[in-house]
Backbone bond lengths (Angstrom), bond angles and torsions (degrees), N, CA, C in turn:
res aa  C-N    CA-C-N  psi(-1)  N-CA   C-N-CA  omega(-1)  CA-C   N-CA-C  phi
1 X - - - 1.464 - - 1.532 109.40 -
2 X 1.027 115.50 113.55 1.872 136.14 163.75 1.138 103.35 -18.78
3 X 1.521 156.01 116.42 1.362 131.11 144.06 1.508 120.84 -44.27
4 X 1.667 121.06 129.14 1.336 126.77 170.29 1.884 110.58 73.83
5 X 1.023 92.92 10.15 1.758 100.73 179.02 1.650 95.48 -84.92
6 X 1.364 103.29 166.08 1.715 115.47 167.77 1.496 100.30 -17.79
7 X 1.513 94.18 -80.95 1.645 102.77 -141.19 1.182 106.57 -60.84
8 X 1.926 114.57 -25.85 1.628 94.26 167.79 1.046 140.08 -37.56
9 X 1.811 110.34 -63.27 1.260 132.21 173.08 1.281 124.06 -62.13
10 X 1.029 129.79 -7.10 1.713 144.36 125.97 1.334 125.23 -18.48
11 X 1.984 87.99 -68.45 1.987 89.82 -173.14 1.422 93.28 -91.71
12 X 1.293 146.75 -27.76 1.373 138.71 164.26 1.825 104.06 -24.71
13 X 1.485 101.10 -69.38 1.948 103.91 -156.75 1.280 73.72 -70.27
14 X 1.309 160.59 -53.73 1.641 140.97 -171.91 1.405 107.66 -36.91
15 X 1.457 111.82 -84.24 1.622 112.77 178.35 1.563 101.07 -53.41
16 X 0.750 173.66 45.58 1.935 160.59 108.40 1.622 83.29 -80.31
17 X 1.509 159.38 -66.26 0.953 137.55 -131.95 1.784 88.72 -118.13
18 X 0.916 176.36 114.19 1.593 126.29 -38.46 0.658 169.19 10.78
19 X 1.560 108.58 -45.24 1.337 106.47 144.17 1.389 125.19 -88.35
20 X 1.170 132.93 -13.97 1.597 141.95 156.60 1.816 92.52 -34.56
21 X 1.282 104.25 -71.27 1.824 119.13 -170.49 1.924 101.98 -49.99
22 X 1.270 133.74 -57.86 0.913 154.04 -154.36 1.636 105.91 -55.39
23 X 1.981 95.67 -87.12 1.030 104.97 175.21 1.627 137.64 -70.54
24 X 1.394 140.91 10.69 1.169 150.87 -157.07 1.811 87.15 -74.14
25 X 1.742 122.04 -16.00 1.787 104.77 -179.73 1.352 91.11 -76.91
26 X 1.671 112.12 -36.64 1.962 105.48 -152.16 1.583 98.52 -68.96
27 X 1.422 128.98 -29.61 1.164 121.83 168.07 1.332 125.92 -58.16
28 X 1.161 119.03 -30.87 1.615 124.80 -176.06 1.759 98.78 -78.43
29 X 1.713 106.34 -42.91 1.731 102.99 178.95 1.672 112.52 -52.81
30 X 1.655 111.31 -44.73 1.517 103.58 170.50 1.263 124.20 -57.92
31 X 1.299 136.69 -68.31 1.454 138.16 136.19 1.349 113.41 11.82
32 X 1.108 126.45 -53.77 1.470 125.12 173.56 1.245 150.92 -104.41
33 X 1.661 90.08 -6.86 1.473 119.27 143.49 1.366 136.31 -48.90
34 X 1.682 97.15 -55.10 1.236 107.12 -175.81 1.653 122.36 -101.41
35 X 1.289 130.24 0.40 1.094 158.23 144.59 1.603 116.63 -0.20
36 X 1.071 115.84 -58.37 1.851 139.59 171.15 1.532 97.42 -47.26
37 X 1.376 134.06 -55.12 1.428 143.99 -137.08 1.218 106.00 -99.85
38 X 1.483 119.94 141.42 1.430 137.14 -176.21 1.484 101.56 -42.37
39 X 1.194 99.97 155.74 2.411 100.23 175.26 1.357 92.62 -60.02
40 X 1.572 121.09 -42.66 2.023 105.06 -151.36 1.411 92.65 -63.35
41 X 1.573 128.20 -37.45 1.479 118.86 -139.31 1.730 94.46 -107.55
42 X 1.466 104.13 -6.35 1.591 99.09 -174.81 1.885 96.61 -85.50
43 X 0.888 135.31 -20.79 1.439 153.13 166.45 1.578 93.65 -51.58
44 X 1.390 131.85 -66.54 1.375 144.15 -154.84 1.964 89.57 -69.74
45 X 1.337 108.01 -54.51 1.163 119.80 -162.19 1.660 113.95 -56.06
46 X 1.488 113.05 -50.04 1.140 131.88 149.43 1.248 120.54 -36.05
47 X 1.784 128.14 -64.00 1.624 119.34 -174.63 1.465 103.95 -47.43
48 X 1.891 80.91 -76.78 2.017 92.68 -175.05 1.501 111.89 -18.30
49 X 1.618 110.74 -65.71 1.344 93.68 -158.16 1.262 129.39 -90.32
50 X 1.496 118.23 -5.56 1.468 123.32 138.73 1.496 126.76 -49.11
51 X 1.270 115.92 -38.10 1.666 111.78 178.19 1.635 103.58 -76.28
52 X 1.231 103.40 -18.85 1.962 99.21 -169.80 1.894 89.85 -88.47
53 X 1.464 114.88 -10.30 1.579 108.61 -176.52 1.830 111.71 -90.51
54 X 1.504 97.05 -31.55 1.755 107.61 -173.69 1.680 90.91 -95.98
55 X 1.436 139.26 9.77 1.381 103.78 148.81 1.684 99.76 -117.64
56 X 1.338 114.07 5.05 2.126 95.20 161.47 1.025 95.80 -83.60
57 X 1.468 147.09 -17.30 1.497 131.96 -152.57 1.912 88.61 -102.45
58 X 1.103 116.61 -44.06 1.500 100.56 176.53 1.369 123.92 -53.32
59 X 1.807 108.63 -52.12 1.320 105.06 167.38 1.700 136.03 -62.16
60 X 1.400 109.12 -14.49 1.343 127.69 -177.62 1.875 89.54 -74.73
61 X 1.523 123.87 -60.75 1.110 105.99 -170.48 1.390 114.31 -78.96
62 X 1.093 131.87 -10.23 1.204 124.94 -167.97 2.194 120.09 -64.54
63 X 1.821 83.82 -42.84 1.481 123.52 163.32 1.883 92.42 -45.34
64 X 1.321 107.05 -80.83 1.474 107.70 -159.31 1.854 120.99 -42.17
65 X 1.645 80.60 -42.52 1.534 95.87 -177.75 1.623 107.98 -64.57
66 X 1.340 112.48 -35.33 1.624 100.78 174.71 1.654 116.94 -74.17
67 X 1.495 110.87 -22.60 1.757 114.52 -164.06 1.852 82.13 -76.88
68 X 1.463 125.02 -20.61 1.430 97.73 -159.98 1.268 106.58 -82.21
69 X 1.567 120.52 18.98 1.575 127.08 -175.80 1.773 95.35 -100.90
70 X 1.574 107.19 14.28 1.782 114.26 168.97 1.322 91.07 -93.27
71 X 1.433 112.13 133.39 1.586 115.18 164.37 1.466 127.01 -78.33
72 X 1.526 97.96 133.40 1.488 108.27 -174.63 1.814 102.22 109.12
73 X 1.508 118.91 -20.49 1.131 118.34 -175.26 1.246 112.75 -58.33
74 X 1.724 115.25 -42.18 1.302 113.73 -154.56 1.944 94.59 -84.38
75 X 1.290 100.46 -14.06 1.871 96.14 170.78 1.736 110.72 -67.31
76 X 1.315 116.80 -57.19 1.250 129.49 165.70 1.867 123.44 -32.19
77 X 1.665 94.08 -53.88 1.464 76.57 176.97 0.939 130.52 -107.85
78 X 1.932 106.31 4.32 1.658 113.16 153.45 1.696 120.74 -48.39
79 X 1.542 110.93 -43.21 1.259 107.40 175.56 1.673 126.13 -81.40
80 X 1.204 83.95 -17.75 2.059 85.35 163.19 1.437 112.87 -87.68
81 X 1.054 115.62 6.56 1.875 122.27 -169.33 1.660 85.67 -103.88
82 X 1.313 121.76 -29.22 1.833 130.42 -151.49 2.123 72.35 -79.86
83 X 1.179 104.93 -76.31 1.716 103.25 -166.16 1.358 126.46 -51.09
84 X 1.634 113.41 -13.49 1.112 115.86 -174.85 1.896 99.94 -100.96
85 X 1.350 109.15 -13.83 1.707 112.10 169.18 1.837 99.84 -70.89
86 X 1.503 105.54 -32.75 1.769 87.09 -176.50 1.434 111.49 -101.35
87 X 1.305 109.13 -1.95 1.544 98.65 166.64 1.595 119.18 -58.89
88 X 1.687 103.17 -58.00 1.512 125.89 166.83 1.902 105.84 -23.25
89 X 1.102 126.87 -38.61 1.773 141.39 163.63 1.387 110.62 -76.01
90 X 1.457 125.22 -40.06 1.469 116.76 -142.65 1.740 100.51 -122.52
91 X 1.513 105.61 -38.05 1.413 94.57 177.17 1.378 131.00 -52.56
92 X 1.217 137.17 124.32 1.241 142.36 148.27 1.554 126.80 -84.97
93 X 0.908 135.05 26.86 1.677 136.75 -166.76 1.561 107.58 -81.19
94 X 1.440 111.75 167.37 1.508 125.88 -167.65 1.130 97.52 -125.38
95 X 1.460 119.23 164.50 1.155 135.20 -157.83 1.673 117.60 -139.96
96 X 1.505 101.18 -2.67 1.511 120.52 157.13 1.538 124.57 -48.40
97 X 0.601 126.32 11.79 1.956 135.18 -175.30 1.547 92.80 -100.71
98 X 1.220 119.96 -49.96 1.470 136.35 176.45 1.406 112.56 -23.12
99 X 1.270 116.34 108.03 1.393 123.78 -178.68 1.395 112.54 -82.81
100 X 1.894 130.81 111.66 0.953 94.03 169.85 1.483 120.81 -102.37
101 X 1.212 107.27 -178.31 1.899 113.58 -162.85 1.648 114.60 -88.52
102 X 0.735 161.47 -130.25 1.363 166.08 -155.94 1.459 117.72 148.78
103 X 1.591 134.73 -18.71 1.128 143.92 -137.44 1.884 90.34 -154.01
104 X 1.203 118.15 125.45 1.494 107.05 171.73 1.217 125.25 -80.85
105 X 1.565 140.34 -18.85 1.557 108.22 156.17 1.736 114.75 -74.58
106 X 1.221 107.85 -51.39 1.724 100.06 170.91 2.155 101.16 -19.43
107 X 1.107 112.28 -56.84 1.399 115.78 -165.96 1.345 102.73 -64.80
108 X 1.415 122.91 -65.43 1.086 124.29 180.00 1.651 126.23 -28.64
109 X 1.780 103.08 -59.37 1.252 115.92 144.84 1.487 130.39 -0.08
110 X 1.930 94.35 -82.67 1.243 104.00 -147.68 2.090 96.59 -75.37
111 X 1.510 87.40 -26.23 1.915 95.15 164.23 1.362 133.29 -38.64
112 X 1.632 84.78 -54.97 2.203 90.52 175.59 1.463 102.29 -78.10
113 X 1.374 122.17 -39.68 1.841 114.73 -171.42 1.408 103.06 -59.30
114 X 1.547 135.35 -57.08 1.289 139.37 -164.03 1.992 95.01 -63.62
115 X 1.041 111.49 -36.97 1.499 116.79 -178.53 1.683 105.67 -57.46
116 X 0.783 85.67 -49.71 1.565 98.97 -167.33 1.919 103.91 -57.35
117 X 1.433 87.49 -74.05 1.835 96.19 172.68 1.281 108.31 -36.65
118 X 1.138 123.07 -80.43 1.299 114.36 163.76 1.035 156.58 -53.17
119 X 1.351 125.52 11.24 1.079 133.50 -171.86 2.119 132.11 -117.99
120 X 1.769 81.51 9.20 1.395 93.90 -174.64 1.590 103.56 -66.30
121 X 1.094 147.98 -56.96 1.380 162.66 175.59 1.973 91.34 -12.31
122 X 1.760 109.72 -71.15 0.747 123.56 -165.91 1.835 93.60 -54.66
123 X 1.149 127.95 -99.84 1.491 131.36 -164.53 0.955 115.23 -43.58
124 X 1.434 130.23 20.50 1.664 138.05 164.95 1.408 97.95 -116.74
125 X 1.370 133.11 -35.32 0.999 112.77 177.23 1.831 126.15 -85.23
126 X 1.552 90.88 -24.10 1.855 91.89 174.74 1.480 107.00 -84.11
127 X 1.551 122.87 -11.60 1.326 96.65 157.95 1.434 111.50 -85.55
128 X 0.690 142.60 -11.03 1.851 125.55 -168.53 1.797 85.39 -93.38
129 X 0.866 159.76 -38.85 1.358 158.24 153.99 1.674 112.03 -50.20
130 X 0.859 135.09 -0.23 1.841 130.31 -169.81 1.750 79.27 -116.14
131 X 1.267 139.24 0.70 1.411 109.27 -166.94 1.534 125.75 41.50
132 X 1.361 115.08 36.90 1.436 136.76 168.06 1.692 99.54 57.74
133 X 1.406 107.13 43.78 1.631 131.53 -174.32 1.367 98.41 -87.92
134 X 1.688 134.60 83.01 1.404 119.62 169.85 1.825 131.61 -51.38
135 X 1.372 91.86 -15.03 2.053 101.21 -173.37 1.479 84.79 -90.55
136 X 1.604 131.40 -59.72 1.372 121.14 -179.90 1.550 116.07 -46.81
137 X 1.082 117.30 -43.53 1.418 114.95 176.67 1.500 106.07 -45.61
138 X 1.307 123.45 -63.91 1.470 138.94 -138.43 1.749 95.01 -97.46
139 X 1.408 139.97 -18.24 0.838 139.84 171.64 1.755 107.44 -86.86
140 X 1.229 121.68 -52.24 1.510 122.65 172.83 1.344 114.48 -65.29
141 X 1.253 108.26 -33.94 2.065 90.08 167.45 1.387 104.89 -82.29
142 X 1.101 135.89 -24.60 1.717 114.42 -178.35 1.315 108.94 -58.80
143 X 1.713 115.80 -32.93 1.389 109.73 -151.75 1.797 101.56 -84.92
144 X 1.570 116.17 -37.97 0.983 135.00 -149.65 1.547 99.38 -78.64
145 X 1.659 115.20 -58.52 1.298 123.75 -160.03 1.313 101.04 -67.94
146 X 1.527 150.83 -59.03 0.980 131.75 147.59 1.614 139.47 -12.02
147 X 1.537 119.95 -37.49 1.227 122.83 -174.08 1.525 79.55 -85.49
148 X 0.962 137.62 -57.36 1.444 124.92 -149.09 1.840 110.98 -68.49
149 X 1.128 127.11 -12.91 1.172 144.36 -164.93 1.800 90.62 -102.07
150 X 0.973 146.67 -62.30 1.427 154.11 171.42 1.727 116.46 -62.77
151 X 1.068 102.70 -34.87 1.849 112.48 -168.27 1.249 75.24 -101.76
152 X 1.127 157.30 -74.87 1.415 156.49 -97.00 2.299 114.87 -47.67
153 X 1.897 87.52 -52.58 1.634 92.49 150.31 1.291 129.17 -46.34
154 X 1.429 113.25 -47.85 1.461 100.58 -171.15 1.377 124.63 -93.22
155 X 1.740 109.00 7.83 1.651 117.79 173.03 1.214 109.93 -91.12
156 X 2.035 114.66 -26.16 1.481 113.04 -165.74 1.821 97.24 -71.85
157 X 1.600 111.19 -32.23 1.062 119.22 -160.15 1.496 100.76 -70.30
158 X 1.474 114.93 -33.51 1.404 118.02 -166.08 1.703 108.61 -84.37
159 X 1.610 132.31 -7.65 0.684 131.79 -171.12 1.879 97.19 -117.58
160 X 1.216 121.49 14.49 0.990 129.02 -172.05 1.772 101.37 -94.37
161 X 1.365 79.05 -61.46 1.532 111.13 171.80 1.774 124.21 -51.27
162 X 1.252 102.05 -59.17 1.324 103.51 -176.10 1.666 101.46 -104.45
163 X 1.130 123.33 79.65 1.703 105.22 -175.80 1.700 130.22 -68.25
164 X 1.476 114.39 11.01 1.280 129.79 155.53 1.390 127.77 -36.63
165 X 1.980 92.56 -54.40 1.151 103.01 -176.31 1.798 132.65 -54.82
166 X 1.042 101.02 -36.07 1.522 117.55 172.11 1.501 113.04 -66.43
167 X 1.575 125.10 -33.96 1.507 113.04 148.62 1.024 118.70 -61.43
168 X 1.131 157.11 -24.14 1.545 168.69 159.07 1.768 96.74 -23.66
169 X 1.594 85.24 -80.56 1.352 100.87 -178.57 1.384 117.46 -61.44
170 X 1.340 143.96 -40.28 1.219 148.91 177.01 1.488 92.15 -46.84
171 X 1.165 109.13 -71.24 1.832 115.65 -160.04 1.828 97.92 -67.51
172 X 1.127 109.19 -13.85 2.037 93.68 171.95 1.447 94.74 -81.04
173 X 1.828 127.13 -54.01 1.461 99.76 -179.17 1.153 148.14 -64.29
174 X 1.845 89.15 -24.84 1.704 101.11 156.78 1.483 129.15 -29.41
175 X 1.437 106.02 -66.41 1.639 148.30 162.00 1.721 93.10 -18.64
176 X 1.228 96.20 -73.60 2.124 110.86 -159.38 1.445 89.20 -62.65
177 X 1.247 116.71 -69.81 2.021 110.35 -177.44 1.446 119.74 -29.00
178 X 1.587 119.85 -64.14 1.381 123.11 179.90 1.518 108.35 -46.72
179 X 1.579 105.27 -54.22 1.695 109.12 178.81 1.303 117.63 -51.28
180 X 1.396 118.68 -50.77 1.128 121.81 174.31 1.644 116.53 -41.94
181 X 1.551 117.27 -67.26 1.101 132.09 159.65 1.766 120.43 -21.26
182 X 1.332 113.76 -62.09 1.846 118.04 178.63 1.502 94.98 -61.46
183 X 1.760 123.78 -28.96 1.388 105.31 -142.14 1.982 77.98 -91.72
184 X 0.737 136.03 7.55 1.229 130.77 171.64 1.409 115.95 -57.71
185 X 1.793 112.24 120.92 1.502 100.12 -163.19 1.584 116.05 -82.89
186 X 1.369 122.77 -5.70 1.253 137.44 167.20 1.668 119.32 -65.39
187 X 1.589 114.53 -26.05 1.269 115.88 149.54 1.652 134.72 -102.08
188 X 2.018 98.71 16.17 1.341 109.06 -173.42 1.967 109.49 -53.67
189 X 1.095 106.01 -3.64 1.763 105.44 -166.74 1.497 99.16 -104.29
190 X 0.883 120.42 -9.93 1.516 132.11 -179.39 1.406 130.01 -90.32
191 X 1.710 92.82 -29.89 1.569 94.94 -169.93 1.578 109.47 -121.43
192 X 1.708 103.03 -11.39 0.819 117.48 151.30 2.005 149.78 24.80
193 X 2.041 76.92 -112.81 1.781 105.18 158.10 1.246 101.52 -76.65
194 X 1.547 134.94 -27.96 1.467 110.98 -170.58 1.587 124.30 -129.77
195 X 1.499 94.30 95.69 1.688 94.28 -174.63 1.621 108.12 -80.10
196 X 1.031 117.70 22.24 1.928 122.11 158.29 1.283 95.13 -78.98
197 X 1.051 121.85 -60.08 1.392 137.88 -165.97 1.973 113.75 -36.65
198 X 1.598 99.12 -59.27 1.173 139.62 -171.54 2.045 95.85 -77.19
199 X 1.171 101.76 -75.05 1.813 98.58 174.72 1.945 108.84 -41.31
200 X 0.999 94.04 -34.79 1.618 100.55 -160.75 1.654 104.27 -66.43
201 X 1.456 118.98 -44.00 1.403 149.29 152.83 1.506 112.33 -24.46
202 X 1.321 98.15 -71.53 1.680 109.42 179.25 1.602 95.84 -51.54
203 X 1.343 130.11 -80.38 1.078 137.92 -135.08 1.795 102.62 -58.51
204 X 1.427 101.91 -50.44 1.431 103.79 -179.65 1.443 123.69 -54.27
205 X 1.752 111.40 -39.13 1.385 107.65 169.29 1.312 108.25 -71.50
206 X 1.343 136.50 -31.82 1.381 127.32 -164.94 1.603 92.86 -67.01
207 X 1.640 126.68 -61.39 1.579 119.58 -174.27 1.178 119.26 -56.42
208 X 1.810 121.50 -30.20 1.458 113.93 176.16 1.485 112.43 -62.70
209 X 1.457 119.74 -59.21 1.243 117.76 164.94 1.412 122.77 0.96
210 X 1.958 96.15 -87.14 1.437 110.31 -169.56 1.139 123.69 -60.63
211 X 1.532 120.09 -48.16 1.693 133.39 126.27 1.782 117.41 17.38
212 X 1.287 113.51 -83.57 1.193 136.74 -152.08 1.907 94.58 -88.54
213 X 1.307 102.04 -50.14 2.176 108.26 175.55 1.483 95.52 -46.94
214 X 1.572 125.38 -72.52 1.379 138.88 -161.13 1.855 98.65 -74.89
215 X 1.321 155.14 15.20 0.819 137.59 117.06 1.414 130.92 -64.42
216 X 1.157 104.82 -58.90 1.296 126.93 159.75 1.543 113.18 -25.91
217 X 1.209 116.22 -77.96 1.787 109.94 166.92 1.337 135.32 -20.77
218 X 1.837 87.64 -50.21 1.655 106.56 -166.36 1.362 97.34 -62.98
219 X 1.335 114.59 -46.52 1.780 108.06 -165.53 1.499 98.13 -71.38
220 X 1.332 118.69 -18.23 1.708 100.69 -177.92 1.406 99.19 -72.61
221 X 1.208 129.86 -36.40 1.442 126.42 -171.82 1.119 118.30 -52.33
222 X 1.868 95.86 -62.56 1.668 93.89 172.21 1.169 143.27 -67.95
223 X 1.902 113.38 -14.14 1.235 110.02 162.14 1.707 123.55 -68.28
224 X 1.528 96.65 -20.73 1.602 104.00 157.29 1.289 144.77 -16.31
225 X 1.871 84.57 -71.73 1.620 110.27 -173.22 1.759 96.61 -98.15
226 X 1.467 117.20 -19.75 1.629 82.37 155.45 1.272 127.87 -72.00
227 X 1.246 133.75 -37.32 1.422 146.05 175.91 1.748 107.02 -52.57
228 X 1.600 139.08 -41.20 1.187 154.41 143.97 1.278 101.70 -30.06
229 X 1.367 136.72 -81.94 1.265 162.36 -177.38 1.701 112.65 -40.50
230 X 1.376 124.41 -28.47 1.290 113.68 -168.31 1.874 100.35 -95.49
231 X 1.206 85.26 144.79 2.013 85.64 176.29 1.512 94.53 -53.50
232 X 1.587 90.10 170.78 1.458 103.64 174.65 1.663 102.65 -87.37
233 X 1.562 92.74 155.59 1.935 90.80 171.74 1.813 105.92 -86.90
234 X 1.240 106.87 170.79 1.693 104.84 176.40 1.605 80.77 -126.69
């Protein structure tokens, strides 16, 4: 890939809107980290431990993006990229376990550790999207992880609001997994002569995905409104 050509700036706005989709929990984990602490020092608490999160998360992907030059890797984490496109639909998890800090490195701390735990989804997915691009890597998380740490309210709100958006994103990681998957050089003879073959691939994981998230919902809903629906016990 060209530096600064099309297709860069392609998988660039990909990785910024992946991780936009991705991280909106790790934002809520900072948020609630730092919560306890005065505004001046919850500000401090926030930089620090976002800058101590966007350089483990660079070096975390940087690592991945080189191991996926192990064969069979890029099959492997195409299909862990496939579960983490329907989680993005299906997860429901809480974020109450979240300790918050009182003290700003304690916070800072607990900022990069919760980052970290959480944050594998993300550095599996911006590498299989950077085209194993180390400047794309390192240029799309500076820009992204920051917005998401500052915007972070107004994406949860915007994805609250418009719930489209999160298929958006589901079906781009969908997208990167399948790719990932053809770009696997152990099936380079396969997919080769036949990019029907290879298009046909993408498309099905991208619809199973969305498919399988938006079922998935529905029954959360309706187990919802049965749970709404039953008298109370005394």
């Amino acid at each position: 890939m060209e530096l600064f050509s099309a297709t860069f700036f392609v998988s660039l706005i990909n990785i910024i809107f992946i991780d936009l989709i991705l991280a909106g929990d790790n934002a809520i984990v900072i948020g609630m980290a730092a919560k306890r602490l005065p505004l001046t020092v919850q500000k401090k608490a926030i930089l620090y431990g976002t800058a101590g999160a966007v350089i483990l998360r660079i070096v975390a992907t940087i690592i991945v993006v080189w191991l996926l030059g192990i064969p069979w890797l890029h099959a492997i984490g195409g299909v862990m990229l496939i579960f983490i496109a329907y989680k993005v639909l299906a997860d429901d998890d809480s974020h109450d376990n979240v300790e918050a800090k009182d003290s700003l490195w304690p916070a800072v701390r607990t900022i990069i550790i919760a980052d970290a735990a959480m944050g594998l989804d993300n550095v599996l997915a911006v590498a299989g999207a950077s085209g194993q691009h180390i400047v794309l890597v390192i240029i799309g998380l500076l820009i992204s992880v920051p917005i998401v740490v500052w915007g972070s309210t107004l994406f949860i709100k915007l994805l609250n609001r418009y719930p489209w958006i999160a298929y958006v994103g589901a079906a781009v990681l969908a997208y990167t997994a399948a790719h990932m998957i053809t770009q696997e050089p152990k099936f380079s003879d396969f997919f080769a002569d036949k990019p029907v073959l290879q298009y046909l691939l993408i498309a099905v994981v991208v619809v199973g995905v969305l498919l399988a998230g938006f079922l998935k919902k529905r029954n959360q809903k309706n187990e919802g409104d049965k749970t709404k629906s039953q008298p109370a016990t005394r």
